[in-house]
mmCIF file of the N, C-alpha and C atoms, coordinates in Angstrom:
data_MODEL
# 
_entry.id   MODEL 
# 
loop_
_atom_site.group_PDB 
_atom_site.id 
_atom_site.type_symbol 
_atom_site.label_atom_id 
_atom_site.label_alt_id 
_atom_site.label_comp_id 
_atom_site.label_asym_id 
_atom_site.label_entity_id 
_atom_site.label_seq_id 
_atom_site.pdbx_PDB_ins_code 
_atom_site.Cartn_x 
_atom_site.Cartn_y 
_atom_site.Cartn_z 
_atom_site.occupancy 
_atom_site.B_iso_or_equiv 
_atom_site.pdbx_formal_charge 
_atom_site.auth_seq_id 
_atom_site.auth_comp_id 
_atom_site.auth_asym_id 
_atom_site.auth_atom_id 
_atom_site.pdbx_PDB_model_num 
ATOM 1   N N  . UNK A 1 1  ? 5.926   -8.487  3.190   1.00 0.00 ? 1  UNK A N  1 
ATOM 2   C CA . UNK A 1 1  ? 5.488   -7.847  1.980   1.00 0.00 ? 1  UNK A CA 1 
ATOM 3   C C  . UNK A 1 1  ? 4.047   -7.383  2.169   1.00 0.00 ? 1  UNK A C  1 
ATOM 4   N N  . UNK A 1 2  ? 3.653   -6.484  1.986   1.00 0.00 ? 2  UNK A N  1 
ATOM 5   C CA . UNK A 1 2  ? 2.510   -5.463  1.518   1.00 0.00 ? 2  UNK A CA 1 
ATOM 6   C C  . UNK A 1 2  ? 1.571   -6.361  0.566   1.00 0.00 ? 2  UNK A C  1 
ATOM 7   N N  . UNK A 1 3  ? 0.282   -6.949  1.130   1.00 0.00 ? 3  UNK A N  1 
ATOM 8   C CA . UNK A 1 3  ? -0.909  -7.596  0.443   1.00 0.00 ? 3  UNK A CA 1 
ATOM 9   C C  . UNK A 1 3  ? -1.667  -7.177  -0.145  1.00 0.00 ? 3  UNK A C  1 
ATOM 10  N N  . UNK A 1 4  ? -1.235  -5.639  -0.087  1.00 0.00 ? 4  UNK A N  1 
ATOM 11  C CA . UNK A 1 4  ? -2.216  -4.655  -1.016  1.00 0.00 ? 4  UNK A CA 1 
ATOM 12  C C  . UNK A 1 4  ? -1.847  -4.609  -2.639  1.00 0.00 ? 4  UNK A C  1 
ATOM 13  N N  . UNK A 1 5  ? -0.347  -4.860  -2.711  1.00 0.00 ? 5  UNK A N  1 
ATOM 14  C CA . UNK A 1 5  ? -0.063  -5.086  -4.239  1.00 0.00 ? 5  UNK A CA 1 
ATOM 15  C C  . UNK A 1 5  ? -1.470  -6.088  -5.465  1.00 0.00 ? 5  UNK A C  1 
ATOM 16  N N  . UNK A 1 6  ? -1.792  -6.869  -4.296  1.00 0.00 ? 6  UNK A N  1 
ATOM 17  C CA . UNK A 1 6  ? -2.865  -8.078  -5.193  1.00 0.00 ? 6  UNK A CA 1 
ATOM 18  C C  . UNK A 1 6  ? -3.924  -7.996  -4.160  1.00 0.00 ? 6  UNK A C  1 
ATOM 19  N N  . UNK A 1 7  ? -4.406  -6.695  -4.221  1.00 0.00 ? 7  UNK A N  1 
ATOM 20  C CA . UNK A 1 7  ? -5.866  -6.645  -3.374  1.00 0.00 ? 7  UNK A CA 1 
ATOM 21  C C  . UNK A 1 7  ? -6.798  -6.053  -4.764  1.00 0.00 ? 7  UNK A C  1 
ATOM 22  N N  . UNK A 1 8  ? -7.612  -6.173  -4.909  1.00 0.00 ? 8  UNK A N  1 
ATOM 23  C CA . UNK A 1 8  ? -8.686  -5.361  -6.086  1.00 0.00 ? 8  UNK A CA 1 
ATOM 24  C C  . UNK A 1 8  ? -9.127  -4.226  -5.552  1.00 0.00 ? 8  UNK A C  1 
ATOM 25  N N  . UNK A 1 9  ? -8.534  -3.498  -4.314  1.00 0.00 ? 9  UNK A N  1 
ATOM 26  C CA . UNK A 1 9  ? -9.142  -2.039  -3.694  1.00 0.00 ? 9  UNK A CA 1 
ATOM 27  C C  . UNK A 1 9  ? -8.027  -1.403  -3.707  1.00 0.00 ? 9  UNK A C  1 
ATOM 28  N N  . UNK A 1 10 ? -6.758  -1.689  -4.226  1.00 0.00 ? 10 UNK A N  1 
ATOM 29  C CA . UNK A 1 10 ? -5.338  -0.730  -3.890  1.00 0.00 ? 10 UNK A CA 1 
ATOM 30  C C  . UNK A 1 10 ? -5.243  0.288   -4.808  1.00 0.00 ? 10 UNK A C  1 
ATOM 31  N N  . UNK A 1 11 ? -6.153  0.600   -5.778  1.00 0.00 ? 11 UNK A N  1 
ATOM 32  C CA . UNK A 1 11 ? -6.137  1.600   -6.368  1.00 0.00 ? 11 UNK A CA 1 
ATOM 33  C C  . UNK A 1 11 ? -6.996  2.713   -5.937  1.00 0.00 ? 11 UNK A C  1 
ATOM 34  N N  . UNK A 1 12 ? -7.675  2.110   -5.387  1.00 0.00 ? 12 UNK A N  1 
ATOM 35  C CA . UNK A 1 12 ? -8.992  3.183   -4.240  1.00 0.00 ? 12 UNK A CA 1 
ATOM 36  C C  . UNK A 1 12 ? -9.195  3.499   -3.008  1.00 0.00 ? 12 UNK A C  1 
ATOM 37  N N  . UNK A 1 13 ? -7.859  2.847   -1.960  1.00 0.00 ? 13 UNK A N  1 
ATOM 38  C CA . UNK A 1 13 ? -7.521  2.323   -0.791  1.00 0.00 ? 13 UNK A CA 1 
ATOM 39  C C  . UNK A 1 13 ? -7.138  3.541   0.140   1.00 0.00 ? 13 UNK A C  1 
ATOM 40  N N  . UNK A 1 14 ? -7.583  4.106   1.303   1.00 0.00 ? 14 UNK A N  1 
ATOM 41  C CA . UNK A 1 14 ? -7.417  4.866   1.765   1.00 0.00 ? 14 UNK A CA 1 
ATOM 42  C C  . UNK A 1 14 ? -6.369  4.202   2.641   1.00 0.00 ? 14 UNK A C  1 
ATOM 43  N N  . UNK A 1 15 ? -6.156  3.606   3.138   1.00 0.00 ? 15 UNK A N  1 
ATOM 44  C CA . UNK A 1 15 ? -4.894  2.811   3.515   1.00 0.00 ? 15 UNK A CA 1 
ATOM 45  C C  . UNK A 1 15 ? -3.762  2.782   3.052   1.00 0.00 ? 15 UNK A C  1 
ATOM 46  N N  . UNK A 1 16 ? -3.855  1.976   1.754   1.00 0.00 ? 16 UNK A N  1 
ATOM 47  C CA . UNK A 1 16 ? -2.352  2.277   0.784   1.00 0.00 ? 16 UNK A CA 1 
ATOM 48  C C  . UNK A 1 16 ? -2.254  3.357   0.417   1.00 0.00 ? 16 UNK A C  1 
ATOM 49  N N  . UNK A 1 17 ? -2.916  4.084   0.432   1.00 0.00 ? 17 UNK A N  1 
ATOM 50  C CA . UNK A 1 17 ? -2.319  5.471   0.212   1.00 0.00 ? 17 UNK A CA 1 
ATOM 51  C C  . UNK A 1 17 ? -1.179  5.938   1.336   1.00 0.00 ? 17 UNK A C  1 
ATOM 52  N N  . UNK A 1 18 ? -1.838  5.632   2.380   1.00 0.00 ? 18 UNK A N  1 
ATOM 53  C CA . UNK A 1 18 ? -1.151  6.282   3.383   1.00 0.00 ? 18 UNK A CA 1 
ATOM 54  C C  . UNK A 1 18 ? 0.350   5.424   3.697   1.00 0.00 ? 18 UNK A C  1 
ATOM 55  N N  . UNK A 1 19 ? 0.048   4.001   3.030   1.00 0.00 ? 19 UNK A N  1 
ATOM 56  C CA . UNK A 1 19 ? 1.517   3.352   2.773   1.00 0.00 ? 19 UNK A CA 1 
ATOM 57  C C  . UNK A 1 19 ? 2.270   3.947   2.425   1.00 0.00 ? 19 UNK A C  1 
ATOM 58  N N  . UNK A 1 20 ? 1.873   4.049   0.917   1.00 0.00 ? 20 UNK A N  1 
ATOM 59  C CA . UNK A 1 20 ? 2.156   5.409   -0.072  1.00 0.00 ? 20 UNK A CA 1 
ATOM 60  C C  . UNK A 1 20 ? 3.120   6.470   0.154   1.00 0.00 ? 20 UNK A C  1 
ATOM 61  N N  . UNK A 1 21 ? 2.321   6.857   1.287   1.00 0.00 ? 21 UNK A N  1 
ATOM 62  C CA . UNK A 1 21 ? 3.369   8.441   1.620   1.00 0.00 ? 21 UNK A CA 1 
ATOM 63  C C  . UNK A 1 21 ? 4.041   7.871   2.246   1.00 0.00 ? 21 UNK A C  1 
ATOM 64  N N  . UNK A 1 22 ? 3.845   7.151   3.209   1.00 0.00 ? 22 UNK A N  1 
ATOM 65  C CA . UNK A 1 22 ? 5.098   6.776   4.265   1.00 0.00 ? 22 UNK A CA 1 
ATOM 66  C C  . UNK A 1 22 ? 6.352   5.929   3.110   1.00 0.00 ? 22 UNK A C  1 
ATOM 67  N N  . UNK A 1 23 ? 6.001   5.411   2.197   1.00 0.00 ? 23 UNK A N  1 
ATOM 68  C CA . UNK A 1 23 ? 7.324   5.395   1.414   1.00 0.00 ? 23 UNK A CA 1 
ATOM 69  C C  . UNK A 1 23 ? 7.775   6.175   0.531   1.00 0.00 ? 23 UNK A C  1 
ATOM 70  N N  . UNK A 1 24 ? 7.105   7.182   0.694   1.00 0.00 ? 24 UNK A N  1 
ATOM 71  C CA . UNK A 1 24 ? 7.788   8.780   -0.472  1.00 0.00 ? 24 UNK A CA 1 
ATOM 72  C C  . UNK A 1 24 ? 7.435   8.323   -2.025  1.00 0.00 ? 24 UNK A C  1 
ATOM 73  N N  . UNK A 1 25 ? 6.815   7.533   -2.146  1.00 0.00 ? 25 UNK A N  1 
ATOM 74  C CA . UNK A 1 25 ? 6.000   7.866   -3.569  1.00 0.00 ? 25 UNK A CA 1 
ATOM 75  C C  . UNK A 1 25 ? 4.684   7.614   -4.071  1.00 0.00 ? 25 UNK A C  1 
ATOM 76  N N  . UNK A 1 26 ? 4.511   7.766   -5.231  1.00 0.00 ? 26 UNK A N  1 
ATOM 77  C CA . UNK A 1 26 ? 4.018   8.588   -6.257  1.00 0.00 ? 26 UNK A CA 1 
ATOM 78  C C  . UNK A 1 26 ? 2.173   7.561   -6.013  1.00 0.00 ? 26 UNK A C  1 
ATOM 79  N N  . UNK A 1 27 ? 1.245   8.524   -5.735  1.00 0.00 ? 27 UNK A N  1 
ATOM 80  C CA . UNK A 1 27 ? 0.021   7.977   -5.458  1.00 0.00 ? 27 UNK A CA 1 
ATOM 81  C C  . UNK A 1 27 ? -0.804  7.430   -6.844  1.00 0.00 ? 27 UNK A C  1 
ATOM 82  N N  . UNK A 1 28 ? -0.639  6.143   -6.718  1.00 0.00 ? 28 UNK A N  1 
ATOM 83  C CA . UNK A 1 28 ? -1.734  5.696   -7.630  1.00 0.00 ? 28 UNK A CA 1 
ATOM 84  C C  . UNK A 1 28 ? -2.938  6.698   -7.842  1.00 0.00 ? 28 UNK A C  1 
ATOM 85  N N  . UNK A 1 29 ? -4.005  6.402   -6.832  1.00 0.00 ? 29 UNK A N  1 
ATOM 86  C CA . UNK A 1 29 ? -4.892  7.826   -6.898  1.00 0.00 ? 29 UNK A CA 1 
ATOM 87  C C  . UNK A 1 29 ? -4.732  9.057   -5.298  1.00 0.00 ? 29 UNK A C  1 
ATOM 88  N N  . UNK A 1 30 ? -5.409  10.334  -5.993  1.00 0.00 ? 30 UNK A N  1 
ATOM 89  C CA . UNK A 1 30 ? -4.774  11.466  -5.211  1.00 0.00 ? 30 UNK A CA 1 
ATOM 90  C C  . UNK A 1 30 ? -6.083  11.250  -4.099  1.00 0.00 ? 30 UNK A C  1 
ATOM 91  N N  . UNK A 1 31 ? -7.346  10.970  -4.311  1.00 0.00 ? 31 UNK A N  1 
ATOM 92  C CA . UNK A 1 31 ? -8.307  10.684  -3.718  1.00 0.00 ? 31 UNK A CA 1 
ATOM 93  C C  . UNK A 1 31 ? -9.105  9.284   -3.811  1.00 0.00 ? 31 UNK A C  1 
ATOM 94  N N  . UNK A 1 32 ? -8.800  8.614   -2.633  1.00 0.00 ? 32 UNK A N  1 
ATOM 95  C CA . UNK A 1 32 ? -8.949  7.275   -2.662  1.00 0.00 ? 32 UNK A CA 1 
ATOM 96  C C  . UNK A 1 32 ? -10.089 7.241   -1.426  1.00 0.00 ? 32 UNK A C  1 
ATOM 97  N N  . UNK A 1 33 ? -11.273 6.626   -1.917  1.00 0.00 ? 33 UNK A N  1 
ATOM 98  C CA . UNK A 1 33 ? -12.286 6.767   -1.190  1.00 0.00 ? 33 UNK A CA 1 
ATOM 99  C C  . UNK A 1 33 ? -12.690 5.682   -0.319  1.00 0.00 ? 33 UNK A C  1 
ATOM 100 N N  . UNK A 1 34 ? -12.167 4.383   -0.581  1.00 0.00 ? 34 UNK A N  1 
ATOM 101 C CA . UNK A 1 34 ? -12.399 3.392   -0.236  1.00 0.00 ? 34 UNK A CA 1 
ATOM 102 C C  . UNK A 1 34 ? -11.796 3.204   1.542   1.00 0.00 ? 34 UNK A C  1 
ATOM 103 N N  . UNK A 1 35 ? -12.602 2.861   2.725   1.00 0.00 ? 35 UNK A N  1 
ATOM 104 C CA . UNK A 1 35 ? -11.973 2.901   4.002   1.00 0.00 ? 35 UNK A CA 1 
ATOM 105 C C  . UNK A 1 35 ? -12.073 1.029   4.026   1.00 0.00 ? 35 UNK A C  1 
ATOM 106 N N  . UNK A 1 36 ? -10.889 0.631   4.187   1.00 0.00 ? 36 UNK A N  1 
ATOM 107 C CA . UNK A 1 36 ? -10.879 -1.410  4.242   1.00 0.00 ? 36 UNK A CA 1 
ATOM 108 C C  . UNK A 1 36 ? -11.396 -1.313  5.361   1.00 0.00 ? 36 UNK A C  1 
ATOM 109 N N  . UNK A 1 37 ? -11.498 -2.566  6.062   1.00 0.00 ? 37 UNK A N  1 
ATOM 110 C CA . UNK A 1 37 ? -11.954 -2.879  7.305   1.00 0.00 ? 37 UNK A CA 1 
ATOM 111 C C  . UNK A 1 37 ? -11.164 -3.655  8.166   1.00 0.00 ? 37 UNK A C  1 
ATOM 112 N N  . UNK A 1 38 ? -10.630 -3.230  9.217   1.00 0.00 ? 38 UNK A N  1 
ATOM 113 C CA . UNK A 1 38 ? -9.833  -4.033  10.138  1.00 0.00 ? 38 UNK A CA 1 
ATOM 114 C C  . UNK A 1 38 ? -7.959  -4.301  9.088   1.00 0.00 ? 38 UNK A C  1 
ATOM 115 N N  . UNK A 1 39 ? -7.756  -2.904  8.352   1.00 0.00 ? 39 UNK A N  1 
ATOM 116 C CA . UNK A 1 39 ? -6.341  -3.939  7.990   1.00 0.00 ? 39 UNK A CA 1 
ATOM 117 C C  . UNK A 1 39 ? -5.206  -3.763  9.065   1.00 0.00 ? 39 UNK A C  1 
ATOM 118 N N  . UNK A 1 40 ? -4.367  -4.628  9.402   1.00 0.00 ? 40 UNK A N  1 
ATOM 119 C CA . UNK A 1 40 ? -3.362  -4.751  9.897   1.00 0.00 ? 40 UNK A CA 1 
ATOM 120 C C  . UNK A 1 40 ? -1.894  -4.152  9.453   1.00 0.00 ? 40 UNK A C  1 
ATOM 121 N N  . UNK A 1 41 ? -1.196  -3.363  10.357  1.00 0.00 ? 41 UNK A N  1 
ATOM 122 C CA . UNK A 1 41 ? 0.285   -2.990  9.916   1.00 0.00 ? 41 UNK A CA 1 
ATOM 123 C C  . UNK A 1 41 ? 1.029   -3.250  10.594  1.00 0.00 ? 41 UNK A C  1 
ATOM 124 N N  . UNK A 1 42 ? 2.319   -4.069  9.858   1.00 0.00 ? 42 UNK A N  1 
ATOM 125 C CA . UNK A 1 42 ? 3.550   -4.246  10.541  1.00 0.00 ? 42 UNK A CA 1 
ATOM 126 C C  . UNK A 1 42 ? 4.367   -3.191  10.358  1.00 0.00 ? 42 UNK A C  1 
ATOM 127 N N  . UNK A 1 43 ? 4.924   -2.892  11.066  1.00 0.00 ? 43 UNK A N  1 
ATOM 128 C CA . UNK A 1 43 ? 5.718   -1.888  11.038  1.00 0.00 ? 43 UNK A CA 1 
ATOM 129 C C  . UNK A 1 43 ? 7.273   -1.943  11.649  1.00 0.00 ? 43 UNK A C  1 
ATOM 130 N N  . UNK A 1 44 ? 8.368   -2.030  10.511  1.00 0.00 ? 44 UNK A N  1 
ATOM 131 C CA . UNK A 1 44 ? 9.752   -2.354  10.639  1.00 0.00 ? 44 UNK A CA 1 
ATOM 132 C C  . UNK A 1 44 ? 10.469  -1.345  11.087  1.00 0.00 ? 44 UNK A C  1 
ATOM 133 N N  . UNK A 1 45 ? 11.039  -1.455  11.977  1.00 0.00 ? 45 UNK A N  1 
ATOM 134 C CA . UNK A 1 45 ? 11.971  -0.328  12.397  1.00 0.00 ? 45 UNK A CA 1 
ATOM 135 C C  . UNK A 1 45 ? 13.400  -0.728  11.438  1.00 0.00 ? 45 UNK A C  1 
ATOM 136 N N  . UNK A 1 46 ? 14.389  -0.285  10.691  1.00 0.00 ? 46 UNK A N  1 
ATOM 137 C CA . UNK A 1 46 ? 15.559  -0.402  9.917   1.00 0.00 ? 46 UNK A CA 1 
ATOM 138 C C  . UNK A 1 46 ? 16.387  0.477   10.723  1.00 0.00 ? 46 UNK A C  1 
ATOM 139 N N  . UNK A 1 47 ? 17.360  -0.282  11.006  1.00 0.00 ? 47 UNK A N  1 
ATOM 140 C CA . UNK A 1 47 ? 18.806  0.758   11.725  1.00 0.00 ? 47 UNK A CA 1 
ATOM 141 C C  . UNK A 1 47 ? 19.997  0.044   10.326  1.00 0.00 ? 47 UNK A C  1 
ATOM 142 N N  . UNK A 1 48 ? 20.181  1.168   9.836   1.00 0.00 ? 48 UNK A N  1 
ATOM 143 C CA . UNK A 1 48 ? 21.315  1.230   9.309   1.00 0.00 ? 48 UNK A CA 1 
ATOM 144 C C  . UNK A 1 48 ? 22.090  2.634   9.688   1.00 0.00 ? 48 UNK A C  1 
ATOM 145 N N  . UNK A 1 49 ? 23.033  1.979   11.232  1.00 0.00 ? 49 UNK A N  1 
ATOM 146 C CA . UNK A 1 49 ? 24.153  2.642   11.649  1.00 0.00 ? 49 UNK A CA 1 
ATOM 147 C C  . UNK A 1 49 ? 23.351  4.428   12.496  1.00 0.00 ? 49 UNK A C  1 
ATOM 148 N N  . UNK A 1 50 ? 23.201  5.092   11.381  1.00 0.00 ? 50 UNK A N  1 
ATOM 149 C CA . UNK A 1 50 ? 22.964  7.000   12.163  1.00 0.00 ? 50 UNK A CA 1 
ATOM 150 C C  . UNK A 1 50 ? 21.397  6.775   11.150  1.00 0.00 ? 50 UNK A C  1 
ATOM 151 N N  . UNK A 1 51 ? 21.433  6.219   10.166  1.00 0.00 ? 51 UNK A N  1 
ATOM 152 C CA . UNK A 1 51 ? 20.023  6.415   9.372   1.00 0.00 ? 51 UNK A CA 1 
ATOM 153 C C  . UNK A 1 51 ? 18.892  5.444   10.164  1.00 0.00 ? 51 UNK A C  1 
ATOM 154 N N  . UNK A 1 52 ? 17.758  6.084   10.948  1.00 0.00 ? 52 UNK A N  1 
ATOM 155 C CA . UNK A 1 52 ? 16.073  4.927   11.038  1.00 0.00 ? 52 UNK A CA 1 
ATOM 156 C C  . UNK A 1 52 ? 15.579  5.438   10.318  1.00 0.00 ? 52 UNK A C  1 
ATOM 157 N N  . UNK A 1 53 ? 15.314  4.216   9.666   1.00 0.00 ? 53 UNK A N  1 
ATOM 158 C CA . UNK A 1 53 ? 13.562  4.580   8.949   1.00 0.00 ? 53 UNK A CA 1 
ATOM 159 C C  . UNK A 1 53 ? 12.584  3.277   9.069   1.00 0.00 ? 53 UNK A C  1 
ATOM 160 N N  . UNK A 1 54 ? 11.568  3.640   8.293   1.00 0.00 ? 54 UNK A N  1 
ATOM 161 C CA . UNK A 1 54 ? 10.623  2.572   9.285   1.00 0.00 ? 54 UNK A CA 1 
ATOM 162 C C  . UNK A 1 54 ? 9.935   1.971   7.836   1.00 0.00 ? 54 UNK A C  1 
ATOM 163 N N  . UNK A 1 55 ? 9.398   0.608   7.801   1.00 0.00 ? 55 UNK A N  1 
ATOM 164 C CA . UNK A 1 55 ? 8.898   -0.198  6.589   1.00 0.00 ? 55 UNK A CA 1 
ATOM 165 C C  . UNK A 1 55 ? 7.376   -0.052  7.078   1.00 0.00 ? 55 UNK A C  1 
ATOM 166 N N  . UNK A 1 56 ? 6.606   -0.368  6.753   1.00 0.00 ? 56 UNK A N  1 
ATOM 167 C CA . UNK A 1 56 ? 4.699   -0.158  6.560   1.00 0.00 ? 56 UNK A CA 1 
ATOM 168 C C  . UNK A 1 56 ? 4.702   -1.284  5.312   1.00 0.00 ? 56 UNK A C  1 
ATOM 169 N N  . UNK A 1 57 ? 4.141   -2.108  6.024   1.00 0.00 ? 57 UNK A N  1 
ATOM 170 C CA . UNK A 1 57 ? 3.187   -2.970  5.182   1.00 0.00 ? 57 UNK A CA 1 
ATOM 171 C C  . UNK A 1 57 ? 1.873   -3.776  5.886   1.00 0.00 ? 57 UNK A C  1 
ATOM 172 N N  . UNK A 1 58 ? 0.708   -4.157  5.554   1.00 0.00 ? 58 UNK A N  1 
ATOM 173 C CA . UNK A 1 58 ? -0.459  -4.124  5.699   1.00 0.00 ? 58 UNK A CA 1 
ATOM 174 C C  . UNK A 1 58 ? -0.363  -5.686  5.201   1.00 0.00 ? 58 UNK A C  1 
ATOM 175 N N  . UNK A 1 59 ? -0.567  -6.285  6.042   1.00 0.00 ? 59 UNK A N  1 
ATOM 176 C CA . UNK A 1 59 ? -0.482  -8.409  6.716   1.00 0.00 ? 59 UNK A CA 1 
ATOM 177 C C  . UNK A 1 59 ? -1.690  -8.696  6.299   1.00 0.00 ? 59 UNK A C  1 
ATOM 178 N N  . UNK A 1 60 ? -2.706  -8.039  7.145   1.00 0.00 ? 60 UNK A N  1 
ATOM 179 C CA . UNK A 1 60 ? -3.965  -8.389  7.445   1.00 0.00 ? 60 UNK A CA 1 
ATOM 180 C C  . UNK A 1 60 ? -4.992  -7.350  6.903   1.00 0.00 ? 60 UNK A C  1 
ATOM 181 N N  . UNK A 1 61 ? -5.870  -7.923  6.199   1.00 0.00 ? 61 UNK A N  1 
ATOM 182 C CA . UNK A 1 61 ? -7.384  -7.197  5.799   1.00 0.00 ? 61 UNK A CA 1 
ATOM 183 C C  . UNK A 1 61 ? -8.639  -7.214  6.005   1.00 0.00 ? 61 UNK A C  1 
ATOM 184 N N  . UNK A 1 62 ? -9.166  -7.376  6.312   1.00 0.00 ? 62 UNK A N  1 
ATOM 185 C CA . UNK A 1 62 ? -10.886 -8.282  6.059   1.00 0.00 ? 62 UNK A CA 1 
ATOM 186 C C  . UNK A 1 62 ? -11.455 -8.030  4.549   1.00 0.00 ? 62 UNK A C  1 
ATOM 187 N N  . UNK A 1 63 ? -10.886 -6.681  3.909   1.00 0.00 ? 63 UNK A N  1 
ATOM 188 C CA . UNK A 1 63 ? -11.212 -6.465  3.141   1.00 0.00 ? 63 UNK A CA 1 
ATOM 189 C C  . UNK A 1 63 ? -10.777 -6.718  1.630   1.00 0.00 ? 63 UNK A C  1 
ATOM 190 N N  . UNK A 1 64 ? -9.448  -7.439  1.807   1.00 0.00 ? 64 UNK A N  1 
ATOM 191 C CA . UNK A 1 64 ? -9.018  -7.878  0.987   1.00 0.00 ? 64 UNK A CA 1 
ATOM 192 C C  . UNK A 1 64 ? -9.226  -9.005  -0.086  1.00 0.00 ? 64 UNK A C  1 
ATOM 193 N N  . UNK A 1 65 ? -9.332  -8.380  -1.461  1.00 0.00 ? 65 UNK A N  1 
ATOM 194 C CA . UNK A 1 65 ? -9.766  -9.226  -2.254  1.00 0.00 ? 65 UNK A CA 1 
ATOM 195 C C  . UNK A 1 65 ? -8.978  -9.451  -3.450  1.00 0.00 ? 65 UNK A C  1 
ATOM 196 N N  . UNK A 1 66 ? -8.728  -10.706 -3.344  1.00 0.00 ? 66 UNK A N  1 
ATOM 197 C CA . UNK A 1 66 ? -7.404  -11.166 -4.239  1.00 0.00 ? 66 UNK A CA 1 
ATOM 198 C C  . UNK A 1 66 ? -7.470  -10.913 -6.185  1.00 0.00 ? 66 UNK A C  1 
ATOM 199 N N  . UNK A 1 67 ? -6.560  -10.360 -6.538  1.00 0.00 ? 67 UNK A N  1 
ATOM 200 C CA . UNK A 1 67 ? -6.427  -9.603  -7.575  1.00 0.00 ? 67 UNK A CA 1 
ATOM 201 C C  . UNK A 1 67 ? -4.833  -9.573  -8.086  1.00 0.00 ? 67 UNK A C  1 
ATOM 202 N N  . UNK A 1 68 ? -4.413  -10.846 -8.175  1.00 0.00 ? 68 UNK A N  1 
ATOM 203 C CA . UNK A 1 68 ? -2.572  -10.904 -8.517  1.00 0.00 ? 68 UNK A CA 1 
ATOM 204 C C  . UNK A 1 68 ? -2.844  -9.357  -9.244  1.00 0.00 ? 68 UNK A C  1 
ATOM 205 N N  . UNK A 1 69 ? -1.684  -9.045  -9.339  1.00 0.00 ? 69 UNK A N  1 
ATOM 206 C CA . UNK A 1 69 ? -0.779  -7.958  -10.194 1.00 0.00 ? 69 UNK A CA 1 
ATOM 207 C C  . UNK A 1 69 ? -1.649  -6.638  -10.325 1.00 0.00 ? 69 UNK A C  1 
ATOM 208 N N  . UNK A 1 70 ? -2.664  -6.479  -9.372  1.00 0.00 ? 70 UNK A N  1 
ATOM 209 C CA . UNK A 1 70 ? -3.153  -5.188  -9.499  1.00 0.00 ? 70 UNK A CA 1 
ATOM 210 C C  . UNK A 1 70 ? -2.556  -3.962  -9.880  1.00 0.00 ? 70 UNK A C  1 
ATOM 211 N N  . UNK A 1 71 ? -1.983  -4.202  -8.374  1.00 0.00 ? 71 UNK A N  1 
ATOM 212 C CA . UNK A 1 71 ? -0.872  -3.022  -8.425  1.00 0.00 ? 71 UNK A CA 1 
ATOM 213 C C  . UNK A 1 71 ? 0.049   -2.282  -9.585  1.00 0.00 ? 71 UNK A C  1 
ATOM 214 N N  . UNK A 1 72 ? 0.842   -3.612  -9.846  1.00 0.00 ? 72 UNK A N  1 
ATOM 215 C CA . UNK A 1 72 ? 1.607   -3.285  -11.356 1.00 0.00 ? 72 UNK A CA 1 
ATOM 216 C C  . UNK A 1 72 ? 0.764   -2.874  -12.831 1.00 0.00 ? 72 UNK A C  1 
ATOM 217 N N  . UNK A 1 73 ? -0.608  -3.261  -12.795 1.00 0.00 ? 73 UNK A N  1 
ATOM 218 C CA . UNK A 1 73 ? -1.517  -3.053  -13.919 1.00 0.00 ? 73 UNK A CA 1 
ATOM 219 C C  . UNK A 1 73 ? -2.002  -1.720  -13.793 1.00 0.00 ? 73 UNK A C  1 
ATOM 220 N N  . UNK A 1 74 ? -2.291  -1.073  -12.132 1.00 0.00 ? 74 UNK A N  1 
ATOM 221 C CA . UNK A 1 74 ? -2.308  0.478   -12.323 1.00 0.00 ? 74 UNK A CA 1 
ATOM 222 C C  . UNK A 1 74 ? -0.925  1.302   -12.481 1.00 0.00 ? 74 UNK A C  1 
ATOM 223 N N  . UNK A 1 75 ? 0.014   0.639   -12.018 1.00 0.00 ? 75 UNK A N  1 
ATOM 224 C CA . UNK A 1 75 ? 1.148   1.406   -12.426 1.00 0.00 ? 75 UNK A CA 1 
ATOM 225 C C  . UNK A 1 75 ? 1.722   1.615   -13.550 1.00 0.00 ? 75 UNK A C  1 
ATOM 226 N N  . UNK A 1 76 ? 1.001   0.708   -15.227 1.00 0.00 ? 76 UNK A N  1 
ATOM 227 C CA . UNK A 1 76 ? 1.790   0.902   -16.402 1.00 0.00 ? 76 UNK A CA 1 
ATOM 228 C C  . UNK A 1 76 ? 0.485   1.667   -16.554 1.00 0.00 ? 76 UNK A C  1 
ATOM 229 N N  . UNK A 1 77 ? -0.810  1.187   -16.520 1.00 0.00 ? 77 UNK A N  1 
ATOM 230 C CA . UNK A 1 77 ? -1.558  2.800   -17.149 1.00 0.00 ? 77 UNK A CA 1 
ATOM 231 C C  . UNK A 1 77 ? -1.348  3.937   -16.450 1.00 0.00 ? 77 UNK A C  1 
ATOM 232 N N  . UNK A 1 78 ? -0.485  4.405   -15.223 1.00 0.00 ? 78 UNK A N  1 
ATOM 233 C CA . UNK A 1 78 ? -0.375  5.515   -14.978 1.00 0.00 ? 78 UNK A CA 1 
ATOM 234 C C  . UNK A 1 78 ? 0.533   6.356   -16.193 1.00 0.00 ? 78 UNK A C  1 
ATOM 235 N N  . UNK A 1 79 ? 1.520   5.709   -16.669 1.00 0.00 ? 79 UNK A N  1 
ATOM 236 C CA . UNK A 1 79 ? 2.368   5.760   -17.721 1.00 0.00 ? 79 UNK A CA 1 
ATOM 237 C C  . UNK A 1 79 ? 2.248   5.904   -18.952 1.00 0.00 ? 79 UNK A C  1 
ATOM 238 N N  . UNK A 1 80 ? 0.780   5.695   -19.387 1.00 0.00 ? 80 UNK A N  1 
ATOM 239 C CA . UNK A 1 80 ? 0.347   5.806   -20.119 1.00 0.00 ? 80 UNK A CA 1 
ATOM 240 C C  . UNK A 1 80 ? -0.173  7.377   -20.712 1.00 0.00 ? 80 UNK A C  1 
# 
């Protein structure tokens, strides 16, 4: 799982953004200024049968600063 959900920079994260696209949606912000330091990506290869696609999630940060439910708290005021 992706540690950026409960980081306090994933709304400004030039990183998760780029999670972001690699999972085909919708950018918290369009310009995210913030560069983390040292984060880490695992990266899943998925074979289901004729379909690859690949998982991105970010293990490791230095920059990470714990913030439960960030993520979900910018995603209902986007909705707003």
């Amino acid at each position: 799982m992706c540690i950026c959900i409960n980081c306090y920079h994933v709304t400004n994260c030039s990183t998760y953004y780029s999670i972001e696209t690699q999972h085909k949606k919708v950018h918290i912000n369009e310009n995210p200024v913030f560069v983390p330091q040292s984060p880490i990506i695992d990266v899943n290869v998925i074979n289901d049968y004729l379909d690859i696609s690949l998982d991105w999630d970010v293990v490791e940060c230095l920059s990470f600063i714990e913030a439960p439910g960030k993520w979900i708290i910018s995603q209902k005021k986007q909705k707003i």
